[in-house]
C-alpha positions as CSV (number, residue, x, y, z in Angstrom):
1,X,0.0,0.0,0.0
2,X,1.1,3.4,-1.1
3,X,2.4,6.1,1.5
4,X,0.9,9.6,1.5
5,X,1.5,12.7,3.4
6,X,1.3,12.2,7.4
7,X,-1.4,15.0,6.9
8,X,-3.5,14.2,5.0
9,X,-7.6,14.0,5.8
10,X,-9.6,10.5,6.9
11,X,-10.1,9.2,3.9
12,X,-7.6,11.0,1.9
13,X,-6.9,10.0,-1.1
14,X,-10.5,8.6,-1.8
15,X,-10.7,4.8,-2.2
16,X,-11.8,5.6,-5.6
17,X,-8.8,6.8,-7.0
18,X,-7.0,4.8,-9.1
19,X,-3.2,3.8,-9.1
20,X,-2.2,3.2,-12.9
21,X,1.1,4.2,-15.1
22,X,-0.4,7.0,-17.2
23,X,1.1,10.6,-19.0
24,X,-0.4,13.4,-17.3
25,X,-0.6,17.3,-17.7
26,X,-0.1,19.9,-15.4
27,X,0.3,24.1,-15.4
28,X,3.6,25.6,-13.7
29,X,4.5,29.5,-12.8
30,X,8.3,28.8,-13.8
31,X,10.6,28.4,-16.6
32,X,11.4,25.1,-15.9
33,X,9.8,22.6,-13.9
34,X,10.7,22.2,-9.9
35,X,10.1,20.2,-6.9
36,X,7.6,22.9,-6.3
37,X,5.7,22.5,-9.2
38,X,4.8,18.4,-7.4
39,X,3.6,20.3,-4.0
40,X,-0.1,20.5,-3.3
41,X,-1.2,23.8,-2.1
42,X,-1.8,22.2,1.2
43,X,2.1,21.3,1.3
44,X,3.1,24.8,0.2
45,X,0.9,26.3,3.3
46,X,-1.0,28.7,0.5
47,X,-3.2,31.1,1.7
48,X,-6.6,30.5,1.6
49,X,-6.0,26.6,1.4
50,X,-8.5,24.3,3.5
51,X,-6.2,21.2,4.7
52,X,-9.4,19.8,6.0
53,X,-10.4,19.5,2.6
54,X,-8.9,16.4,0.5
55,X,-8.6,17.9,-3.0
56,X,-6.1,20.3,-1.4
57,X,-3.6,17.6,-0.8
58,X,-3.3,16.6,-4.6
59,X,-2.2,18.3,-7.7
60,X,-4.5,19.9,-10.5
61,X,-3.9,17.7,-13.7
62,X,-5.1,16.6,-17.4
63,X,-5.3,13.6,-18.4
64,X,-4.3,14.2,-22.1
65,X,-3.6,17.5,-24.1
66,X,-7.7,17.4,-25.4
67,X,-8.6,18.7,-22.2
68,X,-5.6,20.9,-21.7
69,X,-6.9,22.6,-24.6
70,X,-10.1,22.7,-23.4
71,X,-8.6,24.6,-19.8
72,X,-6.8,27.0,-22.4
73,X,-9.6,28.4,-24.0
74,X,-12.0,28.1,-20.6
75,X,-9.2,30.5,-18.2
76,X,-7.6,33.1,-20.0
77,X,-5.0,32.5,-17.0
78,X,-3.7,29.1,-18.5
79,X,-2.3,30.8,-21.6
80,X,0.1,32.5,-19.8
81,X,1.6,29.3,-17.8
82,X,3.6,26.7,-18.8
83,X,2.2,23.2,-20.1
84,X,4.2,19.7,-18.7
85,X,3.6,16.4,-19.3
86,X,4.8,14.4,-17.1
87,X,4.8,10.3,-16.3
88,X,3.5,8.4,-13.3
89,X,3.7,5.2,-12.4
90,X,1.5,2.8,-10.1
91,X,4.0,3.7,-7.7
92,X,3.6,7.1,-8.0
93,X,0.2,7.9,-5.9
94,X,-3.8,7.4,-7.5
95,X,-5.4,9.5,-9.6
96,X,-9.3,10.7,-9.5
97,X,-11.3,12.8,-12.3
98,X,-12.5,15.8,-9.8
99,X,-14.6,18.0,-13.0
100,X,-16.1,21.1,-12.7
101,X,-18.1,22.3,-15.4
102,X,-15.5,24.7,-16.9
103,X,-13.2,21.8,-17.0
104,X,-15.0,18.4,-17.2
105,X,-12.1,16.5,-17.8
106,X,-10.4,17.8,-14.6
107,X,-8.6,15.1,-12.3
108,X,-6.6,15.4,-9.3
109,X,-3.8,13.3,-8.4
110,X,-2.5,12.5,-5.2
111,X,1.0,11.5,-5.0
112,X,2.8,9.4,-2.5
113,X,5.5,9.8,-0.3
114,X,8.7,9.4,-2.1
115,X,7.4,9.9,-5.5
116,X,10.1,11.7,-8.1
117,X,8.6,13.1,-10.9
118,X,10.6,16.1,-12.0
119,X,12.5,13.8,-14.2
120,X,9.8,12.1,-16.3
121,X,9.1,16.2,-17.3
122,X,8.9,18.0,-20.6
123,X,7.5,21.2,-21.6
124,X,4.4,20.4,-24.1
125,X,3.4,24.5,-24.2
126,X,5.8,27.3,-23.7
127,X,3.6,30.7,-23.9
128,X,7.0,32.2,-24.9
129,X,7.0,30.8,-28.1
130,X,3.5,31.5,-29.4
């Protein structure tokens, strides 16, 4: 059984989320992806952030560059962020589709303790060079 943050909620992640090996997609604020970049906002300690809340403990992800799109053309913020794709492993932590009507293809991903996934990066979308 996978390890997750000590605090994490009951619960957390749900029992529904999956553990699989799958390419997923994520928005980062830097040039270049970080460690950062893998911290839930819970981890960071960002403002505003409900720890109680289990979605706060994962990451904000696509599951394939349709719905990245799709999140490009819904927040005008996006287009100004780089895009990564990145690769998980069954090892890595579970994965749950969490949509929201502006983003129905939404998921959130939970990774566990130990997980290293700065290396399995590359930048799909550079605003810079659009």
């Amino acid at each position: 059984m996978l390890q997750y943050h000590d605090d994490l909620p009951l619960s957390c992640p749900p029992c529904d989320a999956e553990e699989l090996d799958a390419d997923l997609y994520k928005a980062i604020d830097g040039r270049q992806p970080t460690l950062r970049d893998f911290q839930s906002f819970a981890e960071r300690g960002r403002d505003g952030t409900d720890k109680s809340a289990c979605e706060s403990w994962g990451l904000s992800v696509w599951p394939h560059m349709k719905a990245v799109e799709h999140a490009l053309k819904a927040y005008k913020f996006f287009r100004k962020k780089r895009i990564i794709k990145f690769t998980i492993t069954s090892n890595d932590g579970c994965l749950k589709s969490t949509p929201s009507k502006p983003q129905p293809e939404h998921h959130t991903f939970w990774k566990s303790h130990g997980s290293n996934l700065l290396n399995t990066c590359e930048i799909v979308i550079d605003p810079s060079n659009q």
